[in-house]
LUMGU-583092 format. One record per residue: x, y, z of N, C-alpha, C in turn; residue in one letter; residue number from 1. Coordinates in Angstrom, 3 decimals. Atoms other than C-alpha are relative to their C-alpha. Layout:
     neast    nnorth       nup    caeast   canorth      caup     ceast    cnorth       cup  r    k
         X         Y         Z         X         Y         Z         X         Y         Z  A  NUM
...
***
This chain:
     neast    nnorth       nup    caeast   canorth      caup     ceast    cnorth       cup  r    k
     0.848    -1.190     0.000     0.000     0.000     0.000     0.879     1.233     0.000  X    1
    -1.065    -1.075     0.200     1.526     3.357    -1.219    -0.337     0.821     1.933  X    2
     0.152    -0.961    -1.148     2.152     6.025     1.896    -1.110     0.823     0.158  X    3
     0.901    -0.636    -0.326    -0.262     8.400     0.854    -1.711    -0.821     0.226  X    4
     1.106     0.778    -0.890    -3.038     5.896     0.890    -0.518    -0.190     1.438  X    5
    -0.586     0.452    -1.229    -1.700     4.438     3.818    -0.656     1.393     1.247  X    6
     0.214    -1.433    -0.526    -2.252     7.990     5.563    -1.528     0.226    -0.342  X    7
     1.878    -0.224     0.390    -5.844     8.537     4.371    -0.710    -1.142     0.687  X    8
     0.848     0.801    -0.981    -6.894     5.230     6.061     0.159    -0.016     0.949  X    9
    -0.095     0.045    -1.605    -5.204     5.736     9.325    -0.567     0.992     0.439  X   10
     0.078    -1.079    -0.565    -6.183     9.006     9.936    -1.384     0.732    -0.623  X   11
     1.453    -0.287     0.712    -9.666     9.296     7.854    -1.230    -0.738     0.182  X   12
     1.188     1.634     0.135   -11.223     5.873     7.356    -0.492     0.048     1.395  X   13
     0.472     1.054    -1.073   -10.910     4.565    10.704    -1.075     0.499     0.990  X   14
     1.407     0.047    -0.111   -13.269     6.843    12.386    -1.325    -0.348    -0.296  X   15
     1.382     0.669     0.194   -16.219     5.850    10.470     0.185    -1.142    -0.576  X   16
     0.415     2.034    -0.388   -15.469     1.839    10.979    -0.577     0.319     1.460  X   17
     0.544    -0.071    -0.862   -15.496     2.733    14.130    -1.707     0.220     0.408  X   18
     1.244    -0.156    -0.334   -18.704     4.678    14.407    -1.235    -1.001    -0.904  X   19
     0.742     0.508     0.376   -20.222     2.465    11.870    -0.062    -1.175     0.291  X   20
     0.356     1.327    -0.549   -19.884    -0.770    13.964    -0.007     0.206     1.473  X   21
     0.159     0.073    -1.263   -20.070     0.526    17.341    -1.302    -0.841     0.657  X   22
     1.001     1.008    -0.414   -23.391    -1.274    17.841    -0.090    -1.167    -0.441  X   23
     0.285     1.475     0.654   -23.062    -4.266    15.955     0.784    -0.766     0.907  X   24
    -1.271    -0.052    -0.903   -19.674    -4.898    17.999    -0.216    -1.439     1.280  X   25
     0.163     0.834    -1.527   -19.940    -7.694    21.031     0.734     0.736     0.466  X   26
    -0.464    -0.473    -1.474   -18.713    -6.645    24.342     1.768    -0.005    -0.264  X   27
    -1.571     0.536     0.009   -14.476    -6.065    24.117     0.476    -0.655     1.338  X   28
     0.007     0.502    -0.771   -13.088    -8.152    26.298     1.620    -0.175     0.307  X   29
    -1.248    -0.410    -0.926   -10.149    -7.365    29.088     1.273    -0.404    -0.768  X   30
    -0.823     0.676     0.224    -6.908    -7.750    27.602     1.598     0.793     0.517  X   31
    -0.416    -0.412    -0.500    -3.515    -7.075    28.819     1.093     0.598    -1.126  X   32
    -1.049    -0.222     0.812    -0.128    -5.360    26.798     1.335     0.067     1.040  X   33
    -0.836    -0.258    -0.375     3.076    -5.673    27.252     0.995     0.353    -0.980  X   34
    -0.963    -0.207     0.759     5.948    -4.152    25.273     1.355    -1.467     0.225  X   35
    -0.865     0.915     0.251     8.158    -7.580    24.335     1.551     0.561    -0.419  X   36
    -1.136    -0.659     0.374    11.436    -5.644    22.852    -0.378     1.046    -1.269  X   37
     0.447    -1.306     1.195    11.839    -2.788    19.957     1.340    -0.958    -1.357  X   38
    -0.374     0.115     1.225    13.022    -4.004    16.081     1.582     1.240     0.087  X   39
    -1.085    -0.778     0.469    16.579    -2.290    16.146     0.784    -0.131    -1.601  X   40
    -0.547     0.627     1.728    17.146    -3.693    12.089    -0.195     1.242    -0.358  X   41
     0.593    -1.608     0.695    16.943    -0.245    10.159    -0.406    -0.602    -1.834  X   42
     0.820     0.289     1.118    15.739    -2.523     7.150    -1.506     0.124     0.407  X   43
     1.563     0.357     0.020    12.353    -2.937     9.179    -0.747     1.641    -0.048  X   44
     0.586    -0.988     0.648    10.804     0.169     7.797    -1.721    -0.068     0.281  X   45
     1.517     0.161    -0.057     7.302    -1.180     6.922    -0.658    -1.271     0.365  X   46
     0.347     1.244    -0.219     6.632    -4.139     8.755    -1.469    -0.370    -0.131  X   47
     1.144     0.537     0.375     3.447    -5.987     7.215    -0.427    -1.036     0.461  X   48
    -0.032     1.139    -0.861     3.550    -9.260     8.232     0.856    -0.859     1.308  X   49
    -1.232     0.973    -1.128     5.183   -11.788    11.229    -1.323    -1.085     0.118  X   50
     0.959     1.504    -0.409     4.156   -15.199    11.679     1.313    -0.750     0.519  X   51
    -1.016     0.525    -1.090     5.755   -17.633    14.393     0.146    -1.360    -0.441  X   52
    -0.462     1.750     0.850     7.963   -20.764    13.186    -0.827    -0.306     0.770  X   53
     0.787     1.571    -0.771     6.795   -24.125    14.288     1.379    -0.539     0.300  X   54
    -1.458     0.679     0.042    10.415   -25.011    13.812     1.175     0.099     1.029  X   55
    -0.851    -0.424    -0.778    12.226   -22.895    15.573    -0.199     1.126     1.303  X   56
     0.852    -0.773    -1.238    11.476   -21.938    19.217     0.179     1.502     0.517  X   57
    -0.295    -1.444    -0.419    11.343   -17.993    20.220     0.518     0.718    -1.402  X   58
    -0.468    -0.929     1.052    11.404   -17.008    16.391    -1.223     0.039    -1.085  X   59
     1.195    -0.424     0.970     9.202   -14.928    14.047     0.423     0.187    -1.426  X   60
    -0.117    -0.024     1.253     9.189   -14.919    10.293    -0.832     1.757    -0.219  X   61
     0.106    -1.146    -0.010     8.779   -11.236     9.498     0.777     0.612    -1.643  X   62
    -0.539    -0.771     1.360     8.870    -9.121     5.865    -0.846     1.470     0.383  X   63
     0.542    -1.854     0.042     8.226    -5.298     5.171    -0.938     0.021    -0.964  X   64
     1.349     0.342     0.879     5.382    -4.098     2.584     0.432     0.378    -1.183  X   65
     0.215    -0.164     1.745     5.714    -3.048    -1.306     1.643     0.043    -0.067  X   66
    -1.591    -0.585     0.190     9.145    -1.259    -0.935     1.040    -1.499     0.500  X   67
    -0.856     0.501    -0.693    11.141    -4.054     0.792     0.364    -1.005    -0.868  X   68
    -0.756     1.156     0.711    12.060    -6.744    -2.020    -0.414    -1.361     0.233  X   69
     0.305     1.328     0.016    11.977   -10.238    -2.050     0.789    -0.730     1.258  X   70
    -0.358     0.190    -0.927    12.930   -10.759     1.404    -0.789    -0.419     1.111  X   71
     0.079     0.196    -1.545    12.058   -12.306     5.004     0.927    -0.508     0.964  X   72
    -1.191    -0.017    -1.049    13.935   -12.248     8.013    -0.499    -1.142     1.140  X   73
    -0.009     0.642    -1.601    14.052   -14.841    11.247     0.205     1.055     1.010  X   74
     0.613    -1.062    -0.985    13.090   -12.581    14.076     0.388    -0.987     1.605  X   75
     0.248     0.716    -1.055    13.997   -13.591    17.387    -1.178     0.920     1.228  X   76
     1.628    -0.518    -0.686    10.531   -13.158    19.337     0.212     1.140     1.657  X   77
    -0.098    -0.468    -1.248    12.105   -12.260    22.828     0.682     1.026    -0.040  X   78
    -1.272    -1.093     0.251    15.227    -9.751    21.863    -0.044     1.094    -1.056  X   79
     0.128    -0.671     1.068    14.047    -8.623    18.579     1.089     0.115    -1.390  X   80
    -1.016    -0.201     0.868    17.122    -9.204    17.205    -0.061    -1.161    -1.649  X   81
     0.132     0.818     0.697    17.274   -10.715    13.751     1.153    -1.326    -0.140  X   82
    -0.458     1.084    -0.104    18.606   -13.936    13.125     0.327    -0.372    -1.441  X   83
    -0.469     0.362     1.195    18.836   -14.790     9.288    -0.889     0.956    -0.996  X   84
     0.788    -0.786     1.315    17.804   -12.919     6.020    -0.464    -1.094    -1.127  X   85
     0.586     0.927     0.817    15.915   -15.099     3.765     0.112     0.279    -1.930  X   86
     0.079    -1.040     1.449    16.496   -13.979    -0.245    -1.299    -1.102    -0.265  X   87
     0.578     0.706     0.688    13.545   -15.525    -2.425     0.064     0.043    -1.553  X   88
    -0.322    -0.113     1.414    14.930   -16.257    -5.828    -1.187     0.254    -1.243  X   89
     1.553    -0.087     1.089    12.692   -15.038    -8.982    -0.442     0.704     0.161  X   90
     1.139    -0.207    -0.326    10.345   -13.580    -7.716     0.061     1.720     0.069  X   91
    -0.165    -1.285    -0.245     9.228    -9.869    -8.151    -0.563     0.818     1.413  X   92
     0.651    -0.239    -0.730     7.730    -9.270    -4.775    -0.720     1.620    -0.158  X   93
     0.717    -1.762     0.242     4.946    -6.568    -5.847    -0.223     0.482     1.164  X   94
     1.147    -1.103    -1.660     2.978    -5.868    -2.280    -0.125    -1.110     0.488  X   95
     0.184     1.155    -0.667     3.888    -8.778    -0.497    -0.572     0.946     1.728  X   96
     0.856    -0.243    -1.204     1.099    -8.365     2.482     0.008    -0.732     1.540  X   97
    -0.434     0.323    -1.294     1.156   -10.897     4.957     1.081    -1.618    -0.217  X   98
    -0.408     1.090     0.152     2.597   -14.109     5.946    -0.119    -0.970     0.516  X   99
     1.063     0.845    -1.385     1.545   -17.321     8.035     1.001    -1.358    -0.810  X  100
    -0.706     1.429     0.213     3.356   -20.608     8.515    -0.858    -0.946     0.406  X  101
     0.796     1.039     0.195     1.550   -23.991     7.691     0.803    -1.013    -0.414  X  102
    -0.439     0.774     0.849     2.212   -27.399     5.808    -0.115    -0.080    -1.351  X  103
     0.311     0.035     1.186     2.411   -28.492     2.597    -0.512    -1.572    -0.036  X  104
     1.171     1.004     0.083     0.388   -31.593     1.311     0.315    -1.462     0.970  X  105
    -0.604     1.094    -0.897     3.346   -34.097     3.275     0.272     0.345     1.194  X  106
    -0.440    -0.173    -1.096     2.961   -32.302     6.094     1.219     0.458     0.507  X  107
    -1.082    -0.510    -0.299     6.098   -30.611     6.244     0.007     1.522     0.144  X  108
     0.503    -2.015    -0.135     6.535   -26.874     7.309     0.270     0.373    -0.934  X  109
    -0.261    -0.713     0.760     6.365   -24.466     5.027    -0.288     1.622     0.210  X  110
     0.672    -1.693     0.121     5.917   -20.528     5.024    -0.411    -0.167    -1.495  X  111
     0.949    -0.213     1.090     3.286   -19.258     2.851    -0.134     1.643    -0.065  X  112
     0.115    -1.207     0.552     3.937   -15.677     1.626    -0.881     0.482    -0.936  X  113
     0.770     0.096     1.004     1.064   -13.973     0.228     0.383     1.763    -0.462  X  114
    -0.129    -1.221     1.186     2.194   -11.108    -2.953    -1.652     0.482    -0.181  X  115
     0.995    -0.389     0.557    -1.503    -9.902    -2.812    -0.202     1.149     0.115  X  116
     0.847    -1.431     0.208    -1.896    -6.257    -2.394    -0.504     0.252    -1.595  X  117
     0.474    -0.221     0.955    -3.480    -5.025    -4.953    -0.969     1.540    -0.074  X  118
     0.327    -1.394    -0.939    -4.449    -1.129    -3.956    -1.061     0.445    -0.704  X  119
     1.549     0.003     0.733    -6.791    -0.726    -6.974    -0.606    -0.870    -0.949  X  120
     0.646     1.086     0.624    -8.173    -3.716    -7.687    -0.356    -0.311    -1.030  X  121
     0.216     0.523     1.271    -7.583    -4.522   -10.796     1.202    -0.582    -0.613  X  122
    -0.448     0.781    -0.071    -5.049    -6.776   -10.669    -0.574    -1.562    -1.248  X  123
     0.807     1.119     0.882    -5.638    -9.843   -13.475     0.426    -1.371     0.774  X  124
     0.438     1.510    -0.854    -4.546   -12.148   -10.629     1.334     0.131     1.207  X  125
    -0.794    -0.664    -1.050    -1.970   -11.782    -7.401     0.875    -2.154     0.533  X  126
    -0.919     1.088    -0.280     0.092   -14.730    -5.892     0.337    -0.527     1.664  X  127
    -0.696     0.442    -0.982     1.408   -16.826    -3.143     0.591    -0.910    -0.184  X  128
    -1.079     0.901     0.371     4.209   -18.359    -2.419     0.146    -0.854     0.988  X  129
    -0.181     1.391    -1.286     5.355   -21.732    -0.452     1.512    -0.255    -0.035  X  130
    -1.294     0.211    -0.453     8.804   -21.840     1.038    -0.243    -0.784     0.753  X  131
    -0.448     1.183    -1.330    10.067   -25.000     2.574     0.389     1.109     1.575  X  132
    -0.698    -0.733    -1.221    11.105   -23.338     6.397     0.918    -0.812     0.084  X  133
    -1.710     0.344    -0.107    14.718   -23.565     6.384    -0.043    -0.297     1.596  X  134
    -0.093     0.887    -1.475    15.617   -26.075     9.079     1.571     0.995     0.846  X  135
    -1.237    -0.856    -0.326    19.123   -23.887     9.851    -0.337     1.716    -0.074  X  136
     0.118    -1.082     0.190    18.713   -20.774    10.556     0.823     1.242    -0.110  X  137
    -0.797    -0.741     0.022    21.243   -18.793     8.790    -0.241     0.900    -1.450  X  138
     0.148    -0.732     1.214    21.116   -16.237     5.695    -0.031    -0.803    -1.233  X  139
     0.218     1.086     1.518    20.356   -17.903     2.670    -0.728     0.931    -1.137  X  140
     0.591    -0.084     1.082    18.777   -17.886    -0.857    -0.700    -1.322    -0.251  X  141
     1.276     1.280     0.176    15.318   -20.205    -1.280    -0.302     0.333    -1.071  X  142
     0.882     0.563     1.366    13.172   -21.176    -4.204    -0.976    -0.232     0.594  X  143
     1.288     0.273    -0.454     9.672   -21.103    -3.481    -0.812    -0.126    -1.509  X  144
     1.458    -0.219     0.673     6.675   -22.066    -5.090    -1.178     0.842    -0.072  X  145
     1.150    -1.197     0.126     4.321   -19.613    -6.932    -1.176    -1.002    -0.846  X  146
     1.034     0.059     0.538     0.642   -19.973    -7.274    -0.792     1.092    -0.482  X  147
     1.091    -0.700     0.734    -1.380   -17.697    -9.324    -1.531     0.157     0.579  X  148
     1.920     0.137    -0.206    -5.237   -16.864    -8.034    -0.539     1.403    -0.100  X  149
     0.508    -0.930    -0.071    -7.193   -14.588    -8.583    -1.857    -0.479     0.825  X  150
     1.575     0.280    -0.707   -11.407   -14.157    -6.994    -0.839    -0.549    -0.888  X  151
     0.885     0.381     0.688   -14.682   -15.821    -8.197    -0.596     1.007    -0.489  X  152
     1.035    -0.519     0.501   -16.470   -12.418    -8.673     1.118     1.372    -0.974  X  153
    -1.139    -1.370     0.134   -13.594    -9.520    -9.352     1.469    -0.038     0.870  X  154
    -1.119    -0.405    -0.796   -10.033    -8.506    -8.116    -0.518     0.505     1.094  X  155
     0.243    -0.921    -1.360    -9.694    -7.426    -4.642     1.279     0.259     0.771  X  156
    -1.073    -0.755    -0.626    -6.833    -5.228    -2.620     0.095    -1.117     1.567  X  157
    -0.112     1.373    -1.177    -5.961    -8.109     0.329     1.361     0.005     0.540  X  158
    -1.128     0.181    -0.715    -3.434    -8.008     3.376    -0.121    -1.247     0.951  X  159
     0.288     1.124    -0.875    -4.665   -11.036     5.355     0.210    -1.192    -0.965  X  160
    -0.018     1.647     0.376    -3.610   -14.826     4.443     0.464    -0.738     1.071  X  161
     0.766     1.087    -1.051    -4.998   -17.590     6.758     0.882    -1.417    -0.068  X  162
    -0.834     1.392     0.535    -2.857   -20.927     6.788    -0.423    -1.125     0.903  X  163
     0.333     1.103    -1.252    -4.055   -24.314     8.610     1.319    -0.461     0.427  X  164
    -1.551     0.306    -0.440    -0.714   -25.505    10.588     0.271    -1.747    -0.214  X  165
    -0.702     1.587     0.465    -1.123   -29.434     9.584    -0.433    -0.386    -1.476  X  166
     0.087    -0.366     1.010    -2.425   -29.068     6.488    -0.234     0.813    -0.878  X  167
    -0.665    -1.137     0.689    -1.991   -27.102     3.010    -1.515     0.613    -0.482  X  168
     0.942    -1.128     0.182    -4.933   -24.911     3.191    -0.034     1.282     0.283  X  169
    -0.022    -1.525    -0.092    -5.298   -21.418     2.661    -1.364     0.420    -0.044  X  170
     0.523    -1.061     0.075    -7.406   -18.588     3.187     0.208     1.535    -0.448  X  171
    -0.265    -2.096    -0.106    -7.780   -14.552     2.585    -0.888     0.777     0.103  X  172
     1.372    -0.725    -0.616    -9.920   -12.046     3.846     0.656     1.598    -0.340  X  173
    -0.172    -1.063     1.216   -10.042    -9.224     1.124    -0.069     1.395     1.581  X  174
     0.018    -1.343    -0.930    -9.460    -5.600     2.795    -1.073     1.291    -0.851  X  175
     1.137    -0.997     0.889   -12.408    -3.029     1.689    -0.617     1.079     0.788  X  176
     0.085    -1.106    -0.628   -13.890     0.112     3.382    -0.984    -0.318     0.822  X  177
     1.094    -0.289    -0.967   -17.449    -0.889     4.505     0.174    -1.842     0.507  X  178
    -0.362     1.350    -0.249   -16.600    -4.860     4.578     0.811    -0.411    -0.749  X  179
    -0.381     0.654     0.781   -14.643    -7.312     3.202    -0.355    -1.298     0.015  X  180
     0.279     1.089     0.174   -14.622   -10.862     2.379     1.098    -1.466     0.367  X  181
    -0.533     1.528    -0.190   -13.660   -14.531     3.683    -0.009    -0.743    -1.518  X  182
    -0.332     0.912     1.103   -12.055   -16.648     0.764     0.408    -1.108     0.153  X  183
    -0.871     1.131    -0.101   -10.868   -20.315     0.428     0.514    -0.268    -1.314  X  184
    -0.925    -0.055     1.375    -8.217   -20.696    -2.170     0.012    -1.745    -0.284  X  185
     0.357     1.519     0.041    -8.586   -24.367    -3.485     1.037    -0.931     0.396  X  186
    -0.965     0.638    -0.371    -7.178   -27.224    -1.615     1.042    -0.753    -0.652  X  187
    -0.681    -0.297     0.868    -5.199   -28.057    -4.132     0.579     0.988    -0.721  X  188
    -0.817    -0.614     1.022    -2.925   -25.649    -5.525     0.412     0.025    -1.273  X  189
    -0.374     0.451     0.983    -1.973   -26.007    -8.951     0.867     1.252    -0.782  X  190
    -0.957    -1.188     0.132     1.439   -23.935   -10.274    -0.302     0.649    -1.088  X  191
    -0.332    -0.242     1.315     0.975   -23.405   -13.736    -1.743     0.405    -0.345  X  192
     1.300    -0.148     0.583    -2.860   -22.418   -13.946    -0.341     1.169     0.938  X  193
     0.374    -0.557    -0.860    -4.871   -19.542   -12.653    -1.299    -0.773     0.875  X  194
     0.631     0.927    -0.992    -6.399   -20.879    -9.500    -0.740     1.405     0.251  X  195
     1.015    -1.096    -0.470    -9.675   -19.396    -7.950    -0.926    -0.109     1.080  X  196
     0.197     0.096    -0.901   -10.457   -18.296    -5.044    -1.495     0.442     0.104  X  197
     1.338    -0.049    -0.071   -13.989   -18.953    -3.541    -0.593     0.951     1.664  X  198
     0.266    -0.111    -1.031   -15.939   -16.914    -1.653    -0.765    -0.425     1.170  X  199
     0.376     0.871    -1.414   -17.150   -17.904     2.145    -1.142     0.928     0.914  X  200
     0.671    -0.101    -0.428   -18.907   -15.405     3.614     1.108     2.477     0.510  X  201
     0.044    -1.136    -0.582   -18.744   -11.241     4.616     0.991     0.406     0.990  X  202
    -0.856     0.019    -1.512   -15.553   -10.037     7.242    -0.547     1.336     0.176  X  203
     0.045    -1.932    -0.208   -15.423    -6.190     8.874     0.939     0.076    -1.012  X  204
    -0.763    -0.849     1.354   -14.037    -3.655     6.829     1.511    -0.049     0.661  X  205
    -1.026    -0.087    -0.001   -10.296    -2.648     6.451     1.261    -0.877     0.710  X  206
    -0.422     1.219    -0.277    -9.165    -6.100     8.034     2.089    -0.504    -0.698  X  207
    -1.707    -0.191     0.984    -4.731    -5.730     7.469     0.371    -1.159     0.463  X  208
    -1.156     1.501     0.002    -3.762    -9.235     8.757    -0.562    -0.612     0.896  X  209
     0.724     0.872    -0.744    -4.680   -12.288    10.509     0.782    -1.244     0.461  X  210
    -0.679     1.447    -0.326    -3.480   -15.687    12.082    -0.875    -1.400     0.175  X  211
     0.912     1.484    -0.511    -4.735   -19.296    12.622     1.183    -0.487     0.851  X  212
    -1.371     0.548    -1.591    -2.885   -20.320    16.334     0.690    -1.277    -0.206  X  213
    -1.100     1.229     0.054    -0.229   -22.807    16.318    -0.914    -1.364     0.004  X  214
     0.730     1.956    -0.596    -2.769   -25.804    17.869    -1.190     0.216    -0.883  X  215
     1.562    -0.226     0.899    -5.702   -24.603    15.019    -1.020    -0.478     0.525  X  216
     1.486    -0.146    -0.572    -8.455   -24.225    17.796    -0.285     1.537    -0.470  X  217
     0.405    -1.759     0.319    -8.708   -20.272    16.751     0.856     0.547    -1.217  X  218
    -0.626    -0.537     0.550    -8.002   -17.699    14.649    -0.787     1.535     0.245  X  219
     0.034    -1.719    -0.268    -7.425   -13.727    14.593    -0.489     0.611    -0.976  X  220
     0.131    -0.570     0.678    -8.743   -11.088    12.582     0.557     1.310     0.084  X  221
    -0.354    -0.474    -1.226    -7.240    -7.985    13.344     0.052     1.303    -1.181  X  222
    -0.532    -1.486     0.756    -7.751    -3.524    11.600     0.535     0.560     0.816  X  223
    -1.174    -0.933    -0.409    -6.371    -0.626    12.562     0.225     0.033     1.490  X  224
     0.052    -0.292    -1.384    -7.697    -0.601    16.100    -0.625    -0.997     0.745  X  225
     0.330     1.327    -0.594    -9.304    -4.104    16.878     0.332    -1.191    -0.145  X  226
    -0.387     1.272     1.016    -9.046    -7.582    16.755    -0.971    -1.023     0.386  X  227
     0.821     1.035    -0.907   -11.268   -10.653    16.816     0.325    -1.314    -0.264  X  228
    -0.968     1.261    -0.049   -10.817   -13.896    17.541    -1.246    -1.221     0.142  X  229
     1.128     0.825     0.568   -12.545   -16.708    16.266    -0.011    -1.308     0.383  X  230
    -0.057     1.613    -0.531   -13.131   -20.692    17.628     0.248    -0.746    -1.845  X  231
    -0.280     1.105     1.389   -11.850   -23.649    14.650     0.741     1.079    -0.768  X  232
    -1.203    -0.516     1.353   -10.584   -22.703    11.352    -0.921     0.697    -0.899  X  233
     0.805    -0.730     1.021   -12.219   -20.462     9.004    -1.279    -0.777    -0.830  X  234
     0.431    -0.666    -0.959   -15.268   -20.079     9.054    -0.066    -0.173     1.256  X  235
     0.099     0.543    -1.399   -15.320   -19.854    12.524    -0.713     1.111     0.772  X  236
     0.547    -0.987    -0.852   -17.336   -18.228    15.247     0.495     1.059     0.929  X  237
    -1.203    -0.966    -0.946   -16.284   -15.059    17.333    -0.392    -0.197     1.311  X  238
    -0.142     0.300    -1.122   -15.263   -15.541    20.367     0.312     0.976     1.401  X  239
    -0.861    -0.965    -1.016   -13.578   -12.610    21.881     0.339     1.627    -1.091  X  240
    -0.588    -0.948     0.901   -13.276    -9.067    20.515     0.793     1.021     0.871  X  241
    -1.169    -0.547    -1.024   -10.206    -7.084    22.005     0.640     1.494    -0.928  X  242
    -0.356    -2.055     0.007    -9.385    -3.135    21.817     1.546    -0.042    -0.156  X  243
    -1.397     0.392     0.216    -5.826    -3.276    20.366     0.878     1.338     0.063  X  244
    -0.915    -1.043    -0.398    -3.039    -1.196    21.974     0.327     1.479    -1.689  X  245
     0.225    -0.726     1.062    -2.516     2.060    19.524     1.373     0.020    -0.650  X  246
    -0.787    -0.164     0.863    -0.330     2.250    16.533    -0.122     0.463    -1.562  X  247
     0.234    -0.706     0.957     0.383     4.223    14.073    -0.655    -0.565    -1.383  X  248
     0.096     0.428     0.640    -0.033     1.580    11.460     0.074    -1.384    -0.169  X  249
    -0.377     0.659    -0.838    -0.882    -1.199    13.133    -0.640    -1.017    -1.504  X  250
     0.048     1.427     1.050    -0.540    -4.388     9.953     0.396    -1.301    -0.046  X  251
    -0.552     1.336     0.323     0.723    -7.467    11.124    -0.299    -0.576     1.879  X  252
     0.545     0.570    -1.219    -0.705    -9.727    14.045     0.650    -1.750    -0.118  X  253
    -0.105     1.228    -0.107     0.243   -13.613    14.849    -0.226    -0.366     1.558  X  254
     0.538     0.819    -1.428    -0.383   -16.249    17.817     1.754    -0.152     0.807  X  255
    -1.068     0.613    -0.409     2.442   -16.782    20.261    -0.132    -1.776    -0.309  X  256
    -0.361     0.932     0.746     3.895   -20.083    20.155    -0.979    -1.513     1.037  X  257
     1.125     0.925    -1.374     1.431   -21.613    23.193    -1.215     0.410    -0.433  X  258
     1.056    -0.905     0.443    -1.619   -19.581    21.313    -1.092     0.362     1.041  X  259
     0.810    -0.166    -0.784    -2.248   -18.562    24.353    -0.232     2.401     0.040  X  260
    -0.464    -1.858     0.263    -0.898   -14.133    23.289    -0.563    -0.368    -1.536  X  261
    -0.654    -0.306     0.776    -0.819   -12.618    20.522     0.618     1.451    -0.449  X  262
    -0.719    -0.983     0.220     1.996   -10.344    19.139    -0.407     0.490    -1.419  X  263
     0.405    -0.649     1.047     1.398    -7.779    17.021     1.620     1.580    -0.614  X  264
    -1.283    -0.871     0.753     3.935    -5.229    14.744    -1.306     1.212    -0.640  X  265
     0.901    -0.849     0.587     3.037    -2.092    13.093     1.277     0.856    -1.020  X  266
    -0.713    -0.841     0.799     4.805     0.275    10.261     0.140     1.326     0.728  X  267
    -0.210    -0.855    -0.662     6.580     3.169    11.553     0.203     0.023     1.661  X  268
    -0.182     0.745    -1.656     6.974     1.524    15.364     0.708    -0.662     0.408  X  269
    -0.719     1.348    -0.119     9.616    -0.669    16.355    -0.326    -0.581     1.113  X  270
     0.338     0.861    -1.132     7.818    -2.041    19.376    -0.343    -1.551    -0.476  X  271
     0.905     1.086    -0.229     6.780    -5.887    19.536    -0.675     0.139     1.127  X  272
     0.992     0.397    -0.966     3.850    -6.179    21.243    -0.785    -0.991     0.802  X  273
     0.300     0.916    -0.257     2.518    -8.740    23.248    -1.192     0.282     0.634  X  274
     1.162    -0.656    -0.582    -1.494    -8.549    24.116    -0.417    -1.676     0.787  X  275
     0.607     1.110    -1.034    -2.758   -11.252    26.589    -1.437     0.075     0.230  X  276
     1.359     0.332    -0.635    -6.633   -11.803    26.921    -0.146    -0.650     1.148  X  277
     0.467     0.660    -1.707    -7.759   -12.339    30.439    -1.119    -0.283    -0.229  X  278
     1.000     0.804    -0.509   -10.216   -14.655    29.656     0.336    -1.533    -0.695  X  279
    -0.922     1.162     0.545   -10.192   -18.535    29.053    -0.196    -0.207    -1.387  X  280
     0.252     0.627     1.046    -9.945   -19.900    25.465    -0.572    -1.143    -0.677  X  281
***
């Protein structure tokens, strides 16, 4: 998403989500913050996404948004400090949005990078990619797999992608002003064709990133200033809606590694955040 956009929805939009779902809204419910450490990398600029290995304990998979290249970094969760730079060969990374670690069809980890922004929707089709998760965690150059998809009805501008953690299913939950939309991208993948994604059902509006928790009993939804949190795997029911600490540009949410938190990043901020719900799951 360009800057000046970017700036028109933080500081325009989000009042009237707000006032236009204040009654629809369930009850928010108690949650706690704690500042975890601050991003000292002076690459992390525009942090968009973070999603938490499976692999490797106390570390986040973390990329920036349009400007930042074909890159993700190993993040260590507690210190902030980075740990490896990831190159991804090929690949032009247009508006890589978010990112979420899952399997692939043998059950093996993989990160799933999704290239979907798309700012005025008209895009003839957007991408994600499937990186093995490097078992070593040191600077490298990967090869990932690209899939092609575009929607059943039209293009749509999308920072959220959904991943199940034992198997290779995806989601995305389009970003739009008065709502957006739940998608399932077909369980099967297929590289060389445009694949198409179906829709599921209505989300809130301006919706920048999301998670499905390590043990896939829940998942997050999460805009500029809330987040909700849902029982199973997409669709799933809400469970909990939580008032999310303030940031300037707040785009990238995941589950700690117990999915019992979750940490959240934002562009222009180098805090990690850690929000705790005080209630049970």
């Amino acid at each position: 998403m360009t800057r000046s956009i970017r700036t028109t929805i933080a500081w325009a939009v989000i009042p009237i989500w707000i006032v236009a779902h204040a009654f629809a809204s369930a009850p928010m419910a108690a949650a706690q913050t704690l500042v975890v450490c601050s991003f000292m990398d002076p690459r992390f600029t525009e942090i968009s996404g973070i999603a938490t290995s499976t692999q490797h304990p106390h570390t986040l998979w973390l990329h920036n948004d349009s400007s930042g290249g074909p890159f993700i970094y190993a993040v260590d969760s507690q210190t902030c400090a980075t740990r490896a730079t990831i190159k991804i060969a090929g690949v032009r990374a247009r508006d890589f949005e978010s990112i979420a670690v899952g399997s692939d069809k043998r059950g093996r980890p993989v990160i799933w990078l999704g290239d979907i922004g798309d700012n005025h929707d008209n895009w003839p089709y957007v991408e994600v990619l499937r990186i093995p998760e490097p078992a070593n965690l040191n600077s490298q150059t990967v090869v990932a797999k690209t899939f092609r998809f575009t929607y059943q009805d039209r293009p749509h501008n999308t920072e959220t992608l959904l991943a199940d953690p034992f198997k290779s299913r995806l989601w995305i939950v389009t970003k739009q002003l008065a709502h957006g939309s739940l998608y399932a991208l077909p369980d099967l993948l297929r590289p060389h064709v445009l694949n198409i994604a179906s829709k599921l059902r209505a989300e809130g509006g301006l919706i920048t990133d999301g998670a499905i928790s390590p043990d896939g009993t829940k998942y997050v939804l999460r805009d500029y200033v809330n987040a909700v949190v849902y029982s199973g795997l997409p669709p799933g029911r809400e469970i909990a809606r939580i008032a999310l600490p303030y940031q300037f540009q707040g785009e990238a949410i995941t589950w700690s590694a117990d999915s019992r938190s979750l940490l959240i990043a934002s562009e222009r901020d180098d805090r990690l955040l850690r929000v705790t719900v005080l209630v049970e799951w």
